[in-house]
N, C-alpha and C positions, 0 to 999 in steps of 0.2 A: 152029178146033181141034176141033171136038166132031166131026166126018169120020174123026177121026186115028186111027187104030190103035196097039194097045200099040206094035207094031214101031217104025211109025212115031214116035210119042212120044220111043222109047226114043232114036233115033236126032238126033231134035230134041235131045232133054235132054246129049247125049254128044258130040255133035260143032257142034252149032251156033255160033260163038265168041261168047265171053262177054257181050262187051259190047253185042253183039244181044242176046242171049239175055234177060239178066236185066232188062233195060227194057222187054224183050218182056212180061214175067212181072209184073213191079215196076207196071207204069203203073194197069192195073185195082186193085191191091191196093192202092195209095196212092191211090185214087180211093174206094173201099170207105173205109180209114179216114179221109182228111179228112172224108168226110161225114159218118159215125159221130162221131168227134170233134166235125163242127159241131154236129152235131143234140143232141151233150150240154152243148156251149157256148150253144144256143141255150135248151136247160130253164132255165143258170145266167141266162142272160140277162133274158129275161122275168118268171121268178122274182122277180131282185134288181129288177126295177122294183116289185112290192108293197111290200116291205118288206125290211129287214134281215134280219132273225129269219128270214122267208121263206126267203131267199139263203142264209142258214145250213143251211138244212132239205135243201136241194138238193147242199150239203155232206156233210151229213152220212149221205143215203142213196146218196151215192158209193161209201160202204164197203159198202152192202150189193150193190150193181149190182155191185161188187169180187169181191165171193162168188160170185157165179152167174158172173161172166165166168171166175173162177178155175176154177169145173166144169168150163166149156165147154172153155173154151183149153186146159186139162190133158187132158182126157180127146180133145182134139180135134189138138191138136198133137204130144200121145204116139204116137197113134194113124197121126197124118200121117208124122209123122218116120219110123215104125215102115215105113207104106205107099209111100213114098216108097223105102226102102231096098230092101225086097222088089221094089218093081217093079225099082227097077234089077236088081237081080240074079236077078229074071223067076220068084220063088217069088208066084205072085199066090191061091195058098190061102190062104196066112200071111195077106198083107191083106187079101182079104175077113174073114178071121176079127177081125182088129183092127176094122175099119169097123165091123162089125155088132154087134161087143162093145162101143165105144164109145160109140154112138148110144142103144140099148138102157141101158145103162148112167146115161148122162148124163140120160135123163127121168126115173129112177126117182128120182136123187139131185135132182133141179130141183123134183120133188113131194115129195119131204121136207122140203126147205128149206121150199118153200108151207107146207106144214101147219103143222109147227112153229113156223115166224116170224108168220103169223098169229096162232096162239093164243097167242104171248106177244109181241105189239105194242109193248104198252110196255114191259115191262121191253127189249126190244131196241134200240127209238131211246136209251135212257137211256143202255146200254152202248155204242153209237156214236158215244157223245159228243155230245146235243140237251143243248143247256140248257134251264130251266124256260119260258124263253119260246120256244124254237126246237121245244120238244118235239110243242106241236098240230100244226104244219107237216108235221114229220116224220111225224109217222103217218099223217098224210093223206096223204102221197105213198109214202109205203113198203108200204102197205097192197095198193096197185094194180100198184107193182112187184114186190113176191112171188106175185100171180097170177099172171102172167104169167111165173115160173120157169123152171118144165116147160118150156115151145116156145123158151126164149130160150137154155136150155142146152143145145138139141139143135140151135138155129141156129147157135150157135160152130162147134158139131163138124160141120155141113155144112160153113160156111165154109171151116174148118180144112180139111177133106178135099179138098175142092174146087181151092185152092191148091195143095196137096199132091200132089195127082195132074196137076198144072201146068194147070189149068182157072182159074185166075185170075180171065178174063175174065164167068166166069160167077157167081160170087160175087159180082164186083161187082155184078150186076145187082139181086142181093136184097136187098143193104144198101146202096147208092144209092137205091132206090128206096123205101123202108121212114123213113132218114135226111131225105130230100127231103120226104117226107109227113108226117115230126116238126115240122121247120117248120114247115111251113104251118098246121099243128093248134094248134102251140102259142098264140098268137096269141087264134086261133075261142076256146078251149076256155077260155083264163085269163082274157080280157076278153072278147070275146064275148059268152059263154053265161055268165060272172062267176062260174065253176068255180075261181077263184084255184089254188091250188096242187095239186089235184085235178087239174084238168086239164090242167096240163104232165103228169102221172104216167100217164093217161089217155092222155094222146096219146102218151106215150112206150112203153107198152104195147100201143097199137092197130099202131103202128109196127112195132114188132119181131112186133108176130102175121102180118102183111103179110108181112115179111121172111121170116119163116119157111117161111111158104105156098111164096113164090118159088122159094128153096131145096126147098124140098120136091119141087118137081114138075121141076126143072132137074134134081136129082139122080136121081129116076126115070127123066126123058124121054132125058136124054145118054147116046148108045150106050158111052161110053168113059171111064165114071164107075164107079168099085163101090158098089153098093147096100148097104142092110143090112138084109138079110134075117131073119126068124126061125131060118131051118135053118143059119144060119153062127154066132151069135149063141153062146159059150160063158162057163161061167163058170171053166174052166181057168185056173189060176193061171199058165202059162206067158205068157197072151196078157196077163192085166192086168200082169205083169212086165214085159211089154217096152211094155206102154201107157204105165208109171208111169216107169219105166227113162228112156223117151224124154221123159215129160211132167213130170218131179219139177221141172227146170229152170223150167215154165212154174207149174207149184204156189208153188212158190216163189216166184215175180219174183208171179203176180195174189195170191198169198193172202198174202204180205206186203205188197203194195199195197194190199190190204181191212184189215190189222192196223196198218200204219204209217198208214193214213187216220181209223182210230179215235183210235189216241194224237194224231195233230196235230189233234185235233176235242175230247179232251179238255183236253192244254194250250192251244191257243185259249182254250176257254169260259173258262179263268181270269182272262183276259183281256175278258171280255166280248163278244156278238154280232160286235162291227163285229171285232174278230178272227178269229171264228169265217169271217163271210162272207166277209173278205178275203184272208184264206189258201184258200179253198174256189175262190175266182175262181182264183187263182195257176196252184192246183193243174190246171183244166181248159185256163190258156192253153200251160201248158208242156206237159199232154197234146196238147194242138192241134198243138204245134209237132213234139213229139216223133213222132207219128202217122204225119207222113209218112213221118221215116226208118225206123218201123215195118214201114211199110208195103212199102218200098223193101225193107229188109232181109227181108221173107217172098217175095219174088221170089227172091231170094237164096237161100233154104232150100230148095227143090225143089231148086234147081241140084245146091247141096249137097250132099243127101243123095243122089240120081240118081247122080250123079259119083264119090260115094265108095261106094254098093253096085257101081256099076260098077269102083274101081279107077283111075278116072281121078283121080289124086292130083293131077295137074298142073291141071288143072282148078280142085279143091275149092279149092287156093291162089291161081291168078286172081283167080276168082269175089271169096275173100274180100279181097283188096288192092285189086281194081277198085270194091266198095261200100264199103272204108273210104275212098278218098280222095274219091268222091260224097260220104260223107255229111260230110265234116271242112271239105267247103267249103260245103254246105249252110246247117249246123249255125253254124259260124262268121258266114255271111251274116247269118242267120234272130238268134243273139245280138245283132251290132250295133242291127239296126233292132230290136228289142223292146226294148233296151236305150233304144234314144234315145225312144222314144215310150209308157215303161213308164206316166205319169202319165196323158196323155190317153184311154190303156187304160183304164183302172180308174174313170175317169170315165164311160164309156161304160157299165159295169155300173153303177155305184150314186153316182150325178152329187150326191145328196142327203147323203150320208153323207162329211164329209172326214176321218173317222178311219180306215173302209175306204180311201178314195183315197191317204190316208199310208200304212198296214200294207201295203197290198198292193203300191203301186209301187218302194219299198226293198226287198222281198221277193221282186220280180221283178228288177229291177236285178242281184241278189246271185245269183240265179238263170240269167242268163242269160249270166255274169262264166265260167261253168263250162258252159255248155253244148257248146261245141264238143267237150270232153273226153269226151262222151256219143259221139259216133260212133265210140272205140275200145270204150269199154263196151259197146255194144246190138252192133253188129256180131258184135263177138268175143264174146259171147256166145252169139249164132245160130250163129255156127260152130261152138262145142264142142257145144251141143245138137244141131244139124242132123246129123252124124256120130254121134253116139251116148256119146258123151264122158259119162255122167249125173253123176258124183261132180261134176266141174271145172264142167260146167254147169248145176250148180245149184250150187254154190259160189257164182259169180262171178251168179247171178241174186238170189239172196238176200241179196248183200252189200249192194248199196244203200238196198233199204227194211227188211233185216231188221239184219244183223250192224253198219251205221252208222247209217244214220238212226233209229231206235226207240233206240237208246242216247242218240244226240245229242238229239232229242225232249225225251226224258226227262230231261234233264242240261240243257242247255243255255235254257231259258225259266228254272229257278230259280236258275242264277247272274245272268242277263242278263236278264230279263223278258222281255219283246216283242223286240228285239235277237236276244236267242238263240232265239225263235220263228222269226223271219227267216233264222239263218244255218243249222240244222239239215241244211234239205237242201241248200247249197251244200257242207255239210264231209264231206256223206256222198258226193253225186257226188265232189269229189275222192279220195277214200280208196277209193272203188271204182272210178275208175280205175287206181291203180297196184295194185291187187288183181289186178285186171282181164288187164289190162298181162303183169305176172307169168305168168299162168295164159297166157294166149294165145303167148306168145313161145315155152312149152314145147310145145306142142299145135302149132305152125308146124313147131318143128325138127322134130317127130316127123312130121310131115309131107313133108317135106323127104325125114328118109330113108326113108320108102316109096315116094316118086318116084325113090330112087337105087338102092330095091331091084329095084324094076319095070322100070329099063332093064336094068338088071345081067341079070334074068332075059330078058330079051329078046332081049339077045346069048348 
């Protein structure tokens, strides 16, 4: 694909039938995020062999990795959704301007974070919920992850763009390859060289600077990539309107996944470490699982958005009925078996601790009882984002970590203790799908009749 001309593309993205199309798109991107995902499973992993408390630490700067992916992905997804749209409808000034505002944009904020979170270290892990024992851990690993900021929020928004202009294929190259090399380090760095909890954060940093590189020079080198140049670069309020317009959806879904990982990191501690750790595991294997259909469904999003700056309404509605019943049989699969093998899991992370191995396999159990219902959720919510939908799509982004789960959170451990630790996020995935549900069933019909308008005008 990097040969391809706009024409050409445009022509791939509009007429190619679907169900080529989107596995064409989907495979590299689901290849990008399982890695990503291992490579974060793999910090939890090694971690939880030191200690507990350790395991906790790796928990709890989840919420801040939360932060800086929230940068990215917003200002990288706003930006794509935006450029995506433009191509299709062949205004490619508009996207360059998005690109280049983006990117520029996303370093300035990735070094503020640096500065800032640096100099106030500790009060930060406090706020992220370390207990007094988890708290050394976490600074040592959080310390190394706020260097590394800057390049890791301007690696999102390559990413982002890169998918976005259906280059799929070449994204993956820098976060496979970045992912791949976290493994391996982590390992050297924790026992090894006996860098304990330093060197997962190390490695996870050297990582994503590689990754960045990758992307950096793919994006320059590709004849049929937009760059982002200085001379495009604006601070006009029109372009961060339609960056945010497009990206509030994803603001919403990462920066309440960084807020709702604070509150389950504070009710944990009251419970104790082996809480903390064991909920922290949950959280990365249901990211693990979920990853794929993520990843699946951002193949989906080019389609998307292509298809409806093009007009092709008939299309957008394919696209999105052909990846809900992929992921509904996926998601379903992927529930049983985690289901049946939820203990020997949790064994694998922290064999030494049976009150982790308790918390977290009933927590997962309860977890994956709902997971199949996630394929109408995640889905239909790239749809109303990918199209430009902002109110509905961030509605239905914010409903499961923001508007249910942080209620239930918070409600739900002091009626029930540990119990209602456990069922929080089962009550919020249910409640945000029939949210969900709702929202999407109206955005179809209206859908529908602009496919009845476009024949009508055809005849």
């Amino acid at each position: 694909m990097k040969s391809m001309s706009y024409e050409e593309k445009y022509q791939l993205m509009t007429q190619t039938p679907i169900s080529r199309l989107i596995p064409r798109l989907a495979v590299p991107t689901i290849i990008s995020m399982l890695i990503t995902s291992i490579y974060n499973m793999a910090d939890t992993f090694f971690v939880s062999q030191l200690s507990t408390s350790a395991s906790g630490a790796v928990g709890v700067n989840f919420s801040l990795m939360a932060m800086i992916q929230a940068i990215g992905f917003t200002l990288g997804m706003g930006s794509g959704n935006f450029m995506s749209r433009m191509l299709g409808a062949r205004e490619q000034e508009k996207a360059r301007r998005a690109c280049s505002t983006a990117v520029y944009t996303a370093l300035a904020l990735g070094l503020l974070l640096a500065v800032s979170g640096i100099a106030n270290i500790d009060s930060l892990v406090r706020m992220l919920g370390a207990t007094p024992t988890i708290a050394p851990y976490a600074k040592d690993y959080g310390r190394y992850i706020l260097i590394a900021a800057p390049y890791m929020t301007v690696s999102f928004v390559f990413n982002n763009h890169l998918r976005s202009q259906g280059n799929a294929a070449l994204s993956m190259i820098g976060i496979t390859t970045g992912g791949i090399l976290n493994v391996i380090l982590d390992p050297v760095l924790i026992f090894g060289f006996g860098l304990g909890i330093s060197g997962a954060s190390i490695a996870t940093i050297f990582s994503q600077f590689v990754s960045f590189v990758i992307l950096l020079v793919l994006v320059i080198r590709s004849g049929n990539v937009l760059k982002p140049t200085p001379r495009y670069f604006t601070l006009k309020g029109w372009v961060y309107r339609e960056i945010l317009s497009a990206g509030m959806p994803t603001l919403g879904r990462q920066g309440l996944a960084s807020a709702a990982s604070v509150f389950l990191n504070v009710a944990a501690s009251g419970f104790g470490d082996a809480a903390v750790a064991a909920m922290s595991i949950v959280t990365r294997i249901m990211m693990f699982i979920n990853s794929a259909l993520i990843g699946f469904g951002q193949g989906f999003q080019p389609v998307c958005g292509f298809n409806f700056g093009a007009k092709r309404y008939d299309r957008v509605l394919e696209a999105y009925f052909f990846c809900r019943r992929v992921a509904l049989v996926f998601l379903l699969t992927m529930g049983v078996i985690m289901f049946a093998v939820s203990t020997p899991i949790m064994k694998l992370f922290r064999r030494e601790d049976a009150e982790v191995i308790r918390i977290g396999a009933l927590a997962l159990k309860m977890q994956c009882v709902l997971l199949p219902f996630q394929s109408y959720t995640i889905i239909g919510n790239m749809l109303t984002q990918s199209i430009g939908y902002s109110f509905r799509a961030t509605l239905t982004a914010i409903s499961k970590q923001g508007l249910f789960f942080i209620p239930a959170i918070l409600i739900l451990p002091r009626l029930f203790g540990i119990p209602g630790l456990q069922l929080a996020q089962p009550v919020a995935d249910g409640l945000t799908f029939v949210l969900t549900q709702v929202i999407v069933m109206m955005v179809v019909r209206e859908l529908r009749g602009f496919c009845s308008a476009e024949k009508t005008d055809a005849h």
